[in-house]
TIKETI-598389 format. One record per residue: residue number from 1; residue in one letter; x, y, z of N, C-alpha, C, O in turn. Coordinates in Angstrom, 3 decimals, padded with zeros to 6 digits, always signed. Example, Ala and Ser with C-alpha at 12.3 -4.5 7.8 and 13.67 -1.06 7.14 Angstrom:
2
<drengu resi="1" resn="A" n_u="+013.190" n_v="-005.690" n_w="+007.800" ca_u="+012.300" ca_v="-004.500" ca_w="+007.800" c_u="+013.200" c_v="-003.300" c_w="+007.800" o_u="+014.236" o_v="-003.319" o_w="+008.465"/>
<drengu resi="2" resn="S" n_u="+012.850" n_v="-002.250" n_w="+007.080" ca_u="+013.670" ca_v="-001.060" ca_w="+007.140" c_u="+012.900" c_v="+000.030" c_w="+007.870" o_u="+013.409" o_v="+001.138" o_w="+008.039"/>
This chain:
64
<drengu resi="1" resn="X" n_u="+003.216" n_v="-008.205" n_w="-006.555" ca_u="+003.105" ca_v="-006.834" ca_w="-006.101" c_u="+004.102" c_v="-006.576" c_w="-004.966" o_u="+003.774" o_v="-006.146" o_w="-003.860"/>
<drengu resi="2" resn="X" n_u="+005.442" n_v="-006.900" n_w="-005.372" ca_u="+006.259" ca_v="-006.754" ca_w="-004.327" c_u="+007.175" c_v="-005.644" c_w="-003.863" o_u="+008.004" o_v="-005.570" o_w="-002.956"/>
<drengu resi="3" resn="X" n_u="+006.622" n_v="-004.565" n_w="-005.059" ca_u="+006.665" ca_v="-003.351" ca_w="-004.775" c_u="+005.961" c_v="-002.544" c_w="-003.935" o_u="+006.439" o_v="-001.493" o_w="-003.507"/>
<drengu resi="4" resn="X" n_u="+004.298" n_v="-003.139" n_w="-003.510" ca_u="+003.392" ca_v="-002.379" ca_w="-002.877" c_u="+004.253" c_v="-002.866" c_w="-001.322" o_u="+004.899" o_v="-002.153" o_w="-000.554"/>
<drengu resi="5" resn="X" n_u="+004.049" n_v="-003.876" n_w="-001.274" ca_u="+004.806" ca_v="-004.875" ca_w="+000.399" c_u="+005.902" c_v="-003.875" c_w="+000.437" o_u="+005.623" o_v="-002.914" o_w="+001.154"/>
<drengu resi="6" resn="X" n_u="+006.995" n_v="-003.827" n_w="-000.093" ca_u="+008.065" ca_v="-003.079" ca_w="+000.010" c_u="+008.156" c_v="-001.503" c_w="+000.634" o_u="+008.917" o_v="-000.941" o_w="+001.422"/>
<drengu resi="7" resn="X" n_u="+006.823" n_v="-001.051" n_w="-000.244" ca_u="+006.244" ca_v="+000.484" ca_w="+000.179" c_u="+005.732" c_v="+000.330" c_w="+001.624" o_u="+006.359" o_v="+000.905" o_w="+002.513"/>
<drengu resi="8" resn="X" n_u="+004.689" n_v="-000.370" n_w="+001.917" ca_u="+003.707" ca_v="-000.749" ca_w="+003.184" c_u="+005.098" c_v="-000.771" c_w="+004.152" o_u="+005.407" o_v="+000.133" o_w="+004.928"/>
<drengu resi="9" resn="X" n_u="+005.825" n_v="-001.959" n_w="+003.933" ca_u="+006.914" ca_v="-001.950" ca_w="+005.320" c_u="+007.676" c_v="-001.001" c_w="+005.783" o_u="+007.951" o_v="-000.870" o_w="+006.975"/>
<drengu resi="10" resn="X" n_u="+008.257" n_v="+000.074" n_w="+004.433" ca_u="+008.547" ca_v="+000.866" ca_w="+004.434" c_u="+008.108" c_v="+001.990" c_w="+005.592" o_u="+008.795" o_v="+002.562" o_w="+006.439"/>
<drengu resi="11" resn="X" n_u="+006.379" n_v="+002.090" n_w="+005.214" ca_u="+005.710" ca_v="+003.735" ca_w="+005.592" c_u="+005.794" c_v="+002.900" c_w="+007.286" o_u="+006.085" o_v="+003.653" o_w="+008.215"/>
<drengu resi="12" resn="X" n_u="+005.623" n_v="+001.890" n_w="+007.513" ca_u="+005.547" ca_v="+001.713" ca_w="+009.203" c_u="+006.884" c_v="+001.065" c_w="+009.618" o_u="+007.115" o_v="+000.472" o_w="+010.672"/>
<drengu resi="13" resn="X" n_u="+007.646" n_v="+001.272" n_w="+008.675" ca_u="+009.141" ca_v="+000.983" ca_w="+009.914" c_u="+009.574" c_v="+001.375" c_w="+011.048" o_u="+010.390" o_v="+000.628" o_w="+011.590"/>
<drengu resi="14" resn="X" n_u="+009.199" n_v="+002.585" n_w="+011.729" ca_u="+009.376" ca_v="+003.397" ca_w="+012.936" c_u="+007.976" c_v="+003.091" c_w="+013.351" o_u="+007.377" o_v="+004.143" o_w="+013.573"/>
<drengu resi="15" resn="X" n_u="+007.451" n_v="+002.339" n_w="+013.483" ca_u="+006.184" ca_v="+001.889" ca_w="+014.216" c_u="+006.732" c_v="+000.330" c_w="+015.128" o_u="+007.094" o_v="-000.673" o_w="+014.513"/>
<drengu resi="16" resn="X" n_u="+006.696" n_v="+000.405" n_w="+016.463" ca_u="+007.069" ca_v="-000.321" ca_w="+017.084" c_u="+005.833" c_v="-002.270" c_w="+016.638" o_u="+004.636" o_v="-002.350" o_w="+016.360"/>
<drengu resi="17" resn="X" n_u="+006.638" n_v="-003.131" n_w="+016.746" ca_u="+005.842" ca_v="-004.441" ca_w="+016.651" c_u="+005.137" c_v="-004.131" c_w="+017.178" o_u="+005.312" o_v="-003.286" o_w="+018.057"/>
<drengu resi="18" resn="X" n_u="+003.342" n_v="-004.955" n_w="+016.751" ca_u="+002.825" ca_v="-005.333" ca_w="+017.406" c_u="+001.442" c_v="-005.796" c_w="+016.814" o_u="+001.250" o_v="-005.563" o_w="+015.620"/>
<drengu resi="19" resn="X" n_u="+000.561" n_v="-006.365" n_w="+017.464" ca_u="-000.440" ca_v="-007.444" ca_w="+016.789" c_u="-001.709" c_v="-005.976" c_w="+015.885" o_u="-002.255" o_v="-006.124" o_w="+014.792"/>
<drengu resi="20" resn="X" n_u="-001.785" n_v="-005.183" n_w="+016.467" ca_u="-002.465" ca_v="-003.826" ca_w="+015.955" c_u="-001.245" c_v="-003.161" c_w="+014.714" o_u="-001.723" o_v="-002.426" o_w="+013.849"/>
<drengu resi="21" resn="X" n_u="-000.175" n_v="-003.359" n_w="+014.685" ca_u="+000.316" ca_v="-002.832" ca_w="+013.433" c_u="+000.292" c_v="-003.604" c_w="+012.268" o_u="-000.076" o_v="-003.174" o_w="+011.175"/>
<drengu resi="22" resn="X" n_u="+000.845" n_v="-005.221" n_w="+012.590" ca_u="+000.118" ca_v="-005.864" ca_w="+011.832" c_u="-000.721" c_v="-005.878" c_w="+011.197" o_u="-000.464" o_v="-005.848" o_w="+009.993"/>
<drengu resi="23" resn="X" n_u="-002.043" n_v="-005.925" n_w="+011.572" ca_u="-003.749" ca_v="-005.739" ca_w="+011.194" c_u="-003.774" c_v="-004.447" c_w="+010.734" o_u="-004.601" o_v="-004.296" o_w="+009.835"/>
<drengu resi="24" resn="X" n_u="-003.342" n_v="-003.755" n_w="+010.945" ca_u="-003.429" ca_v="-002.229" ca_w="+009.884" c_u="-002.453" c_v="-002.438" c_w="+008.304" o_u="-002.983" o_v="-002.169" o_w="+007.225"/>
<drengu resi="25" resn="X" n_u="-001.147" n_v="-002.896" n_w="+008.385" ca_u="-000.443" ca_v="-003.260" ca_w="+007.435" c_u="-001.091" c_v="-003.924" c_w="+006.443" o_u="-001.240" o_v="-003.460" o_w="+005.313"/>
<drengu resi="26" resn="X" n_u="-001.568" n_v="-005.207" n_w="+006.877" ca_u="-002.394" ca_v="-006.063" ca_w="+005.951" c_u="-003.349" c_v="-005.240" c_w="+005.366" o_u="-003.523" o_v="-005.096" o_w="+004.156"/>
<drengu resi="27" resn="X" n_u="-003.885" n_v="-004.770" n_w="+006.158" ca_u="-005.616" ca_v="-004.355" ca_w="+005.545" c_u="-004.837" c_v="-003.127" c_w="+004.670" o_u="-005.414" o_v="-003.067" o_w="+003.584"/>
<drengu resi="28" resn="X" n_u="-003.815" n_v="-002.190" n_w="+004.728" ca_u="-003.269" ca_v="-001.181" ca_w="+004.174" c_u="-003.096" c_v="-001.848" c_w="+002.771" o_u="-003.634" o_v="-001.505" o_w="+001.718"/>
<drengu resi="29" resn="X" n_u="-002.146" n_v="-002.972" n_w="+003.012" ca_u="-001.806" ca_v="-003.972" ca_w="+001.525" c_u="-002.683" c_v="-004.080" c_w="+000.698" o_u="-002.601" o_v="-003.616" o_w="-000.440"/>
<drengu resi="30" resn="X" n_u="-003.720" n_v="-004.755" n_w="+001.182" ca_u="-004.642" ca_v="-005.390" ca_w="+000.736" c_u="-005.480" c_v="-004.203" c_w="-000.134" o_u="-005.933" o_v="-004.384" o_w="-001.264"/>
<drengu resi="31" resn="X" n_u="-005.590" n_v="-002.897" n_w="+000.676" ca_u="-006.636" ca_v="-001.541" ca_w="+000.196" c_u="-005.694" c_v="-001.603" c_w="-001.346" o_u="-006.182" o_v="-001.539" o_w="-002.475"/>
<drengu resi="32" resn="X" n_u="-004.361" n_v="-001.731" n_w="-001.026" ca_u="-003.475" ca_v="-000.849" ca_w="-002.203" c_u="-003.490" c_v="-001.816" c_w="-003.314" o_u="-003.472" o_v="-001.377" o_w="-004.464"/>
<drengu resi="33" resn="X" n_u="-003.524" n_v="-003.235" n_w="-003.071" ca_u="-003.697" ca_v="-004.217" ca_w="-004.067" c_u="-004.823" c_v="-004.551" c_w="-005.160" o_u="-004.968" o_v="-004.754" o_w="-006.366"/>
<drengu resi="34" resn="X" n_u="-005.572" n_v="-004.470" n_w="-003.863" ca_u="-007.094" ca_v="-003.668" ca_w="-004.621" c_u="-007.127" c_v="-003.343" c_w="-005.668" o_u="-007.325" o_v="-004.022" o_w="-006.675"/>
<drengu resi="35" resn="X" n_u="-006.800" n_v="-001.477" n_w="-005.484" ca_u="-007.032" ca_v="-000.315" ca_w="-005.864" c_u="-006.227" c_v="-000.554" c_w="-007.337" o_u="-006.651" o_v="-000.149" o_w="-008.419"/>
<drengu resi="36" resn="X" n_u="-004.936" n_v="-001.324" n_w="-007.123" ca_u="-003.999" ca_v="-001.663" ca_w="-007.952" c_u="-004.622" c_v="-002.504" c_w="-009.164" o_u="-004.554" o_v="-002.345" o_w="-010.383"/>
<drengu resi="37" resn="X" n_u="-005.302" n_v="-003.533" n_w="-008.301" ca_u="-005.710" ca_v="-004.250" ca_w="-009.569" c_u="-007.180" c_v="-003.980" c_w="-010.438" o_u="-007.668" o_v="-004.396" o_w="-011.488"/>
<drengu resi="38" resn="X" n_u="-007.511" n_v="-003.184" n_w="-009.527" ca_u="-009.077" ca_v="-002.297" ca_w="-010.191" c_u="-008.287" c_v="-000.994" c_w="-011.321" o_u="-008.965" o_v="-000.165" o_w="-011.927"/>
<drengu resi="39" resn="X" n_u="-006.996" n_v="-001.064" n_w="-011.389" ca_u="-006.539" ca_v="+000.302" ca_w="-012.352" c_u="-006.206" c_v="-000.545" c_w="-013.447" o_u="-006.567" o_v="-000.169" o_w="-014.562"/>
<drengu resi="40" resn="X" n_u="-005.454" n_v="-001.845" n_w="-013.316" ca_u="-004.844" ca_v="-002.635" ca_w="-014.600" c_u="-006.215" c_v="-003.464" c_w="-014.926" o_u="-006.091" o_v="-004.292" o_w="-015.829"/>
<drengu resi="41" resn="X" n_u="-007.491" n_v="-003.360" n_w="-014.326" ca_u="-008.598" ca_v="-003.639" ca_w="-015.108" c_u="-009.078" c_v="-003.163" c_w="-015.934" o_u="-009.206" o_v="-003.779" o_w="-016.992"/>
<drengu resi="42" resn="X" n_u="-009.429" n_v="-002.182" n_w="-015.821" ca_u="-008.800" ca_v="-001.022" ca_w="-016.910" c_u="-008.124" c_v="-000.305" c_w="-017.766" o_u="-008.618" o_v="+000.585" o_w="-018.457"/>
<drengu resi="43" resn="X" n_u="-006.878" n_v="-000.672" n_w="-017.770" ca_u="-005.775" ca_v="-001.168" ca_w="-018.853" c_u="-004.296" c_v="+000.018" c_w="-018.536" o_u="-003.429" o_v="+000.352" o_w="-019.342"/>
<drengu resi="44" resn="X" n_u="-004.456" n_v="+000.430" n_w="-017.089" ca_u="-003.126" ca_v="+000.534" ca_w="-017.073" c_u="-002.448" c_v="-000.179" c_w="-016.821" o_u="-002.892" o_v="-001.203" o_w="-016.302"/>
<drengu resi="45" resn="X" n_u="-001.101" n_v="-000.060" n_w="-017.026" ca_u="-000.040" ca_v="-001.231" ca_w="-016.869" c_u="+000.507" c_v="-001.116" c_w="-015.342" o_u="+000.444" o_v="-000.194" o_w="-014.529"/>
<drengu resi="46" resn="X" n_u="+000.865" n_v="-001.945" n_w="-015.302" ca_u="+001.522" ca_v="-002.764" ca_w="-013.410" c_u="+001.683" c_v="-001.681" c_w="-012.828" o_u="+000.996" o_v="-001.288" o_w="-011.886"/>
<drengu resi="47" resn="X" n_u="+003.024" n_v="-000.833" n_w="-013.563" ca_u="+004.312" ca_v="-000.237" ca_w="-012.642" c_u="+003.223" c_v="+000.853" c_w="-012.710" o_u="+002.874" o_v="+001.256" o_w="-011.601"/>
<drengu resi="48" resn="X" n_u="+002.547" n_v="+001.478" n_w="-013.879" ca_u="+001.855" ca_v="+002.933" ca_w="-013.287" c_u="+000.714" c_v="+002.985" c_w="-012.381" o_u="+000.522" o_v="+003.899" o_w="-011.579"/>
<drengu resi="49" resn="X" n_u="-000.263" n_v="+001.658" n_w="-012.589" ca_u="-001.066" ca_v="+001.601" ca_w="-011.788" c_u="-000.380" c_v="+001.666" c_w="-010.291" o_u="-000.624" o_v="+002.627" o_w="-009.561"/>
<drengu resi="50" resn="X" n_u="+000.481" n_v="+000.610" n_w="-009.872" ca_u="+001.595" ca_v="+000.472" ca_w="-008.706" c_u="+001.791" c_v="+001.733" c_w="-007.858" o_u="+001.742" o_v="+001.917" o_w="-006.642"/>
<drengu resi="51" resn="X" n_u="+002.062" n_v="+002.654" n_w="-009.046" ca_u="+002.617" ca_v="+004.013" ca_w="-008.441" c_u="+001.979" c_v="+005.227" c_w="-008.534" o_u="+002.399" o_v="+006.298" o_w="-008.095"/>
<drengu resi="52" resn="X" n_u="+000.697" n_v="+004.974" n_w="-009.266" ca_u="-000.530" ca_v="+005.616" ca_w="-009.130" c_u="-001.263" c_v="+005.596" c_w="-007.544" o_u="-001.529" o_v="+006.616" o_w="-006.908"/>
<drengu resi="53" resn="X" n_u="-001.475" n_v="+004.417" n_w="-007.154" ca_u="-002.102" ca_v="+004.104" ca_w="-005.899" c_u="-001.087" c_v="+004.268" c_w="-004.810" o_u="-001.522" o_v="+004.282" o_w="-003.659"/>
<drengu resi="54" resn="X" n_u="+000.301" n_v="+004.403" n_w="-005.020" ca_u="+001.515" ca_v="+004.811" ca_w="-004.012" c_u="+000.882" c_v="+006.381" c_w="-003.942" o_u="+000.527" o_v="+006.764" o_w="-002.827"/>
<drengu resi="55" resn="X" n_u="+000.741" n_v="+007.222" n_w="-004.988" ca_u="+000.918" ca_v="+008.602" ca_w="-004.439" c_u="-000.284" c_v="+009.291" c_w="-004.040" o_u="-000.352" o_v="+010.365" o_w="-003.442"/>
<drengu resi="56" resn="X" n_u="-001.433" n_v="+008.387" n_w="-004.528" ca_u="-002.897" ca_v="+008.272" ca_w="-004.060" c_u="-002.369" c_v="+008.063" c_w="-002.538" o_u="-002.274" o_v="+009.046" o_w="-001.803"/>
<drengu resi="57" resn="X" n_u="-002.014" n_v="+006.705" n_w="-002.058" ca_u="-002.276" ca_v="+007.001" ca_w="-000.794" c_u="-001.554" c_v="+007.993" c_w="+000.308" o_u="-002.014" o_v="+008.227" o_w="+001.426"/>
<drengu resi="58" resn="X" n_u="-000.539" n_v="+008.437" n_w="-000.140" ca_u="+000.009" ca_v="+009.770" ca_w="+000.493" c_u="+001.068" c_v="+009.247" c_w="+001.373" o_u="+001.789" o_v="+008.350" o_w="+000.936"/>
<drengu resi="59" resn="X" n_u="+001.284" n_v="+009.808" n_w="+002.838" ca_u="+002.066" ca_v="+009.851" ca_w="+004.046" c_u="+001.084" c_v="+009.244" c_w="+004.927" o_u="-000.086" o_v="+009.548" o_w="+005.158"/>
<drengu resi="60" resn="X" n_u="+002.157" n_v="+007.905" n_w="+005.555" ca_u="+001.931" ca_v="+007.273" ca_w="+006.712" c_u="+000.692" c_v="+008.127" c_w="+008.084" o_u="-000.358" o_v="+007.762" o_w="+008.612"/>
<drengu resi="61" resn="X" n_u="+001.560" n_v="+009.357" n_w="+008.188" ca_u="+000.699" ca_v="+010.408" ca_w="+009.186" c_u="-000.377" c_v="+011.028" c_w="+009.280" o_u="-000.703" o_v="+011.850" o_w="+010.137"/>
<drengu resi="62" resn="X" n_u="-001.119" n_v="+010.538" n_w="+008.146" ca_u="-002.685" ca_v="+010.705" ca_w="+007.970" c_u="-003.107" c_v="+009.586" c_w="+008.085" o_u="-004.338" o_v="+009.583" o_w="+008.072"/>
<drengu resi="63" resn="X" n_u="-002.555" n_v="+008.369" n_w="+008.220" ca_u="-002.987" ca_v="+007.053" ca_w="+008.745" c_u="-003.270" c_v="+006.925" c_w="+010.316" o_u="-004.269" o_v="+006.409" o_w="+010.816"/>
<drengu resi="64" resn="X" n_u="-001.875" n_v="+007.663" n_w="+011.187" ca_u="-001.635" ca_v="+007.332" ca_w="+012.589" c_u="-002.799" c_v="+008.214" c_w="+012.799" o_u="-003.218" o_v="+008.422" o_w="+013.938"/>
């Protein structure tokens, strides 16, 4: 899922280091990996499930 990582680093690149961005990133990953693999349980395939749960989760700025 190295498309979801790719997205995640992406939405917090202008977020300065730190041990609290971290711990939001992960747990962000982890929600989207999830969500990801609860859709191809169901029998969509990778890339749509992938980008199903990308536009599900929206903009970074309803996170901050």
């Amino acid at each position: 899922m190295k498309k979801l990582t790719q997205h995640v680093d992406y939405l917090f690149r202008d977020i300065p280091e730190n041990e609290q961005k971290n711990a939001v990133k992960q747990e962000v990953l982890e929600n989207l990996e999830e969500k990801t693999m609860n859709l191809m349980a169901h029998g969509k395939a990778e890339e749509d499930a992938i980008n199903k749960v990308v536009l599900d989760f929206g903009d970074i700025d309803d996170l901050l």
